[in-house]
Structures are given as C-alpha cells and as structure tokens.
SETORNU-704230 format. One record per residue: residue number from 0; residue in three letters; x, y, z of N, C-alpha, C in turn. Coordinates in steps of 0.05 Angstrom, whole numbers. Layout:
N
     i    aa      nc1      nc2      nc3     cac1     cac2     cac3      cc1      cc2      cc3
   NUM   ala        X        Y        Z        X        Y        Z        X        Y        Z
...
END
This chain:
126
     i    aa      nc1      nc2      nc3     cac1     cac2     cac3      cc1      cc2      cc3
     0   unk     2534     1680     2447     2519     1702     2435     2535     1712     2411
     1   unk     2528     1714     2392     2530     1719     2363     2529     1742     2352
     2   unk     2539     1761     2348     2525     1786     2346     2547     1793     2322
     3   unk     2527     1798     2292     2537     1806     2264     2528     1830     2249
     4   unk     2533     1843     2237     2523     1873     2222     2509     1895     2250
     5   unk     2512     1889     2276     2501     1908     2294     2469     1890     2303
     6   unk     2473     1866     2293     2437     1846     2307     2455     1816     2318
     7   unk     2439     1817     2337     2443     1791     2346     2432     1773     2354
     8   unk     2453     1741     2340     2431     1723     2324     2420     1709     2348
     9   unk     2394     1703     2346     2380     1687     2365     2403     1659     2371
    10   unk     2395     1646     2399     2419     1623     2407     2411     1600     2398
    11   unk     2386     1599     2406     2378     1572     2408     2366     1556     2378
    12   unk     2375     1576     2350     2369     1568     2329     2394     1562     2301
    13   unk     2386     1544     2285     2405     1530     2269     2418     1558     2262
    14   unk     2443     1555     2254     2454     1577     2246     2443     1584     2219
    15   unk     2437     1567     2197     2419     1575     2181     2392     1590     2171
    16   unk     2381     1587     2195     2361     1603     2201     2368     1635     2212
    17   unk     2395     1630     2238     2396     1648     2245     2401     1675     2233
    18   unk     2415     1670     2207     2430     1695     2196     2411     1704     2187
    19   unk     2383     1693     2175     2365     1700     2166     2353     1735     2181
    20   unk     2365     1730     2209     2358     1757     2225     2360     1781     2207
    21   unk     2384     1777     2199     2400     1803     2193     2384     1813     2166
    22   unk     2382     1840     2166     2353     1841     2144     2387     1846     2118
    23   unk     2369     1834     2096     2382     1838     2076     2396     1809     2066
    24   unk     2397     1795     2083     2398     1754     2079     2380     1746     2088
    25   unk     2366     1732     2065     2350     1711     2071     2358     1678     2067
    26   unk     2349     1661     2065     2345     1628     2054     2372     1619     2034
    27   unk     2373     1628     2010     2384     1620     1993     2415     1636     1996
    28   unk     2421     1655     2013     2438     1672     2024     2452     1657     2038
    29   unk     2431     1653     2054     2446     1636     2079     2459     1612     2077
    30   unk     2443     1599     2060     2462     1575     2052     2481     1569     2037
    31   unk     2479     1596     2016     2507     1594     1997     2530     1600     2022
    32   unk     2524     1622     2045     2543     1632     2054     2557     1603     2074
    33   unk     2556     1586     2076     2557     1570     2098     2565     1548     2080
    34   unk     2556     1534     2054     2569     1526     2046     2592     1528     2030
    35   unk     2600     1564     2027     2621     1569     2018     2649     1565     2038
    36   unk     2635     1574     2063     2654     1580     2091     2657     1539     2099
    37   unk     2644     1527     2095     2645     1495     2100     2634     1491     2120
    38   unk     2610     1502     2130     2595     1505     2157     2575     1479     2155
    39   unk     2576     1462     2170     2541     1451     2167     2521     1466     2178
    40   unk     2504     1460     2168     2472     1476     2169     2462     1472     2190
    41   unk     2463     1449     2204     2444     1438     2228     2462     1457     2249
    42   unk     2492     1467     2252     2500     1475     2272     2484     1501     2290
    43   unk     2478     1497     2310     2470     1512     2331     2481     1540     2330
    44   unk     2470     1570     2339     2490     1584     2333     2506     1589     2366
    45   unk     2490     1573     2381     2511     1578     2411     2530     1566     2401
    46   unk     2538     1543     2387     2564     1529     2389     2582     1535     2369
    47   unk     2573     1546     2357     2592     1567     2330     2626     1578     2349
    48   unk     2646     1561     2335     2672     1569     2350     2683     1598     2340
    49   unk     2702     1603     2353     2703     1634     2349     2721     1631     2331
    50   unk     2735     1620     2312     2745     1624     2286     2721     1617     2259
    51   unk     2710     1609     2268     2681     1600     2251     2664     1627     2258
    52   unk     2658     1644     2274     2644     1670     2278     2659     1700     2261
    53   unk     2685     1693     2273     2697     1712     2242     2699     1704     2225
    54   unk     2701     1685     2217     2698     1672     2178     2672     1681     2169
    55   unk     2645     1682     2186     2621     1677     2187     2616     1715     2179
    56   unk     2633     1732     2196     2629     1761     2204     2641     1772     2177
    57   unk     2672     1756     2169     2679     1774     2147     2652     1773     2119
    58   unk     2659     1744     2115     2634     1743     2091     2606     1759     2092
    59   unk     2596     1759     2117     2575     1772     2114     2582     1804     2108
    60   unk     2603     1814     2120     2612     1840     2113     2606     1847     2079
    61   unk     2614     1835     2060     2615     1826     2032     2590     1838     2025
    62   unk     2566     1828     2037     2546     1835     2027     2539     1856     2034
    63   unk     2508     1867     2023     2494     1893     2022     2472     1882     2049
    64   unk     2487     1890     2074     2463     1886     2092     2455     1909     2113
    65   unk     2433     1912     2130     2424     1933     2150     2424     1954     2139
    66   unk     2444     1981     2152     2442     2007     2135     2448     2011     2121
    67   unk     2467     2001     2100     2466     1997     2088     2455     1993     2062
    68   unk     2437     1977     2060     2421     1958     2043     2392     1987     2043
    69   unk     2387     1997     2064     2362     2012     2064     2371     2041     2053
    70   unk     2394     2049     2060     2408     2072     2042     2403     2071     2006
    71   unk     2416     2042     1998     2406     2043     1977     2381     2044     1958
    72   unk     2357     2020     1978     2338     2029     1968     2322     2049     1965
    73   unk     2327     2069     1986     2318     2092     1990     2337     2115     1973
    74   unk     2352     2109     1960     2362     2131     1942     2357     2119     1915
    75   unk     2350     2092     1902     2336     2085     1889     2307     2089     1875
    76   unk     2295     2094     1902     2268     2107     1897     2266     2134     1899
    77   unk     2292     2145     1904     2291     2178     1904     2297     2186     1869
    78   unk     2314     2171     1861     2320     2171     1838     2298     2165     1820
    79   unk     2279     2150     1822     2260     2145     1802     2244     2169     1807
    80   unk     2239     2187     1829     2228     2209     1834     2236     2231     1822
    81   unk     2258     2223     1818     2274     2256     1808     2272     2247     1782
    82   unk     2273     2236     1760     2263     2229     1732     2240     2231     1729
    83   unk     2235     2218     1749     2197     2222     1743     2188     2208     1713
    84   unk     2191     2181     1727     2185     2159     1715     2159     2141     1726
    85   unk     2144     2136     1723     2111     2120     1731     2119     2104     1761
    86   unk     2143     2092     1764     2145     2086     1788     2157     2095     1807
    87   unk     2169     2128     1802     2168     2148     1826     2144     2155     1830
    88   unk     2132     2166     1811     2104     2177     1808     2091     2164     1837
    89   unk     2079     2135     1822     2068     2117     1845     2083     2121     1874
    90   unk     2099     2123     1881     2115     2124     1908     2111     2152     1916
    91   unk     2113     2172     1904     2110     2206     1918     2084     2198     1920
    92   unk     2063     2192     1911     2030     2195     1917     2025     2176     1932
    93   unk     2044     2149     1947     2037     2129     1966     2018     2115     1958
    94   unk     2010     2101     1932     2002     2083     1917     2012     2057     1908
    95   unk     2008     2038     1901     2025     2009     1901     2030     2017     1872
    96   unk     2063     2010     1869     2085     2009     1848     2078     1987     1820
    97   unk     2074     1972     1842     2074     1938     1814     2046     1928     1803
    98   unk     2035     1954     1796     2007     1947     1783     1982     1928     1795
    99   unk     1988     1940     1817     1963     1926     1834     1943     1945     1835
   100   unk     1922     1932     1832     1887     1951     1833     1887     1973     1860
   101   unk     1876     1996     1852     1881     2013     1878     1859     2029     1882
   102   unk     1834     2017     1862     1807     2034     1864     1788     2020     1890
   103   unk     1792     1995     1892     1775     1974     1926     1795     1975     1947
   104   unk     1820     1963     1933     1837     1962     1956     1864     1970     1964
   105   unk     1890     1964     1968     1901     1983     1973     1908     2002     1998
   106   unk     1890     1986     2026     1890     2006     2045     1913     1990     2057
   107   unk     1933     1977     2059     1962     1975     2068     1975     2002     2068
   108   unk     1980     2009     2033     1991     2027     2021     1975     2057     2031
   109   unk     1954     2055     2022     1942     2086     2027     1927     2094     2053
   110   unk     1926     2072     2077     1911     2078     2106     1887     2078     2101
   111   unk     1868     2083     2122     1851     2084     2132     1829     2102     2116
   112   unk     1804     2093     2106     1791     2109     2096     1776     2130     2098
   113   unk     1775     2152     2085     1772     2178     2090     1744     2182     2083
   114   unk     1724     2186     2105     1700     2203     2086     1696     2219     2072
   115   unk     1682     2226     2062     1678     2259     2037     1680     2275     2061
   116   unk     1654     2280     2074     1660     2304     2094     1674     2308     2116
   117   unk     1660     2322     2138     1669     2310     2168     1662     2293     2175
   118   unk     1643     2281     2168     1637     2250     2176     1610     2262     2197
   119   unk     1606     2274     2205     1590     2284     2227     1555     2290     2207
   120   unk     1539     2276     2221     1512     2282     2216     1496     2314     2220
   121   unk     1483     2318     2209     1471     2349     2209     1435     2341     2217
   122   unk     1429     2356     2238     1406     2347     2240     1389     2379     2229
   123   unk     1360     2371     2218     1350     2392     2198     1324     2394     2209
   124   unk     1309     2421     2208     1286     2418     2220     1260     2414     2196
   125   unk     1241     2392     2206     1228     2385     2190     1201     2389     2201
END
C-alpha cells in the first residue's frame, strides 16, 4: 500500500496510472516523473520497493499537489474578484468563465431552472 500527498494509490494498477490519483498529476506528469526517477511504467504499484517509494514521495513533494494546489486556485480566483476583471465578474455571478453561451445552456454552472413565479397554478372563476 502506497500512500503519497495524504491519498492512496490504488494496488492493483501500473504505477503510471496510479499517481494519476493524486489530484494535481495527471498523464504527462506522471511520466516525466518516473522517467526522471528511472522507474518503468508497466511497474505494479504493490511491487514498488521501499527506496523506489521515497524517491517516488520526495519528487512528488516538488510539485503543486492536493491542498495545496486548491489553495492556490482559489486565491487566484479571489484575486480576479478583487480587481474586478470580466473573469471574476463571471465567477461571483456563477456563470461559465471561457466564453461559453449561457442564454440555453449552462445548467452545470448555474443549476436547475427557476420558474418566473411559484410555479403553482391559480384556478379563476369563470
């Protein structure tokens, strides 16, 4: 059992894949990191020896991963808020940032759609 940045990596998958867990490495991460350390790719992460798990632990340390990594983005977008620049704007009103259409769709970003009224029928005497 494998356990890096506070997640731990699934067993029964290539170690290449595995680091992939850790949010903040993905694909091209992973493989620089392993061929910098001299790891092959196909290795299992149960069989990962324990001088190969700290080689594996420091490097990943290096990077911007877990709390990290979400600290920054989130003071990132605090910062475009506090300028008040078009893409804080978009983020305080919970609207999509990267110029995507938001008059049809958009309900990822903005939920569930809201009727005009109560939604409740009025019956009238006729």
């Amino acid at each position: 059992m494998l356990r890096i940045s506070g997640v731990v990596l699934p067993g029964n998958k290539r170690l290449v894949i595995a680091l992939t867990a850790i949010k903040g490495i993905g694909h091209p991460l992973s493989h620089r990191i392993l061929d910098e350390l001299k790891i092959p790719l196909d290795t299992k992460t149960d069989s990962v020896a324990d001088s190969d798990q700290a080689r594996i632990r420091a490097r990943v340390e290096q990077e911007l991963t877990e709390g990290e990594l979400g600290r920054k983005v989130s003071l990132d977008v605090k910062r475009l808020q506090d300028i008040g620049t078009w893409r804080g704007m978009r983020h305080r009103r919970k609207l999509p940032v990267r110029g995507q259409t938001s008059r049809r769709n958009a309900r990822t970003k903005r939920g569930k759609k809201k009727t005009g009224g109560s939604g409740r029928t009025v019956l009238t005497k006729t």
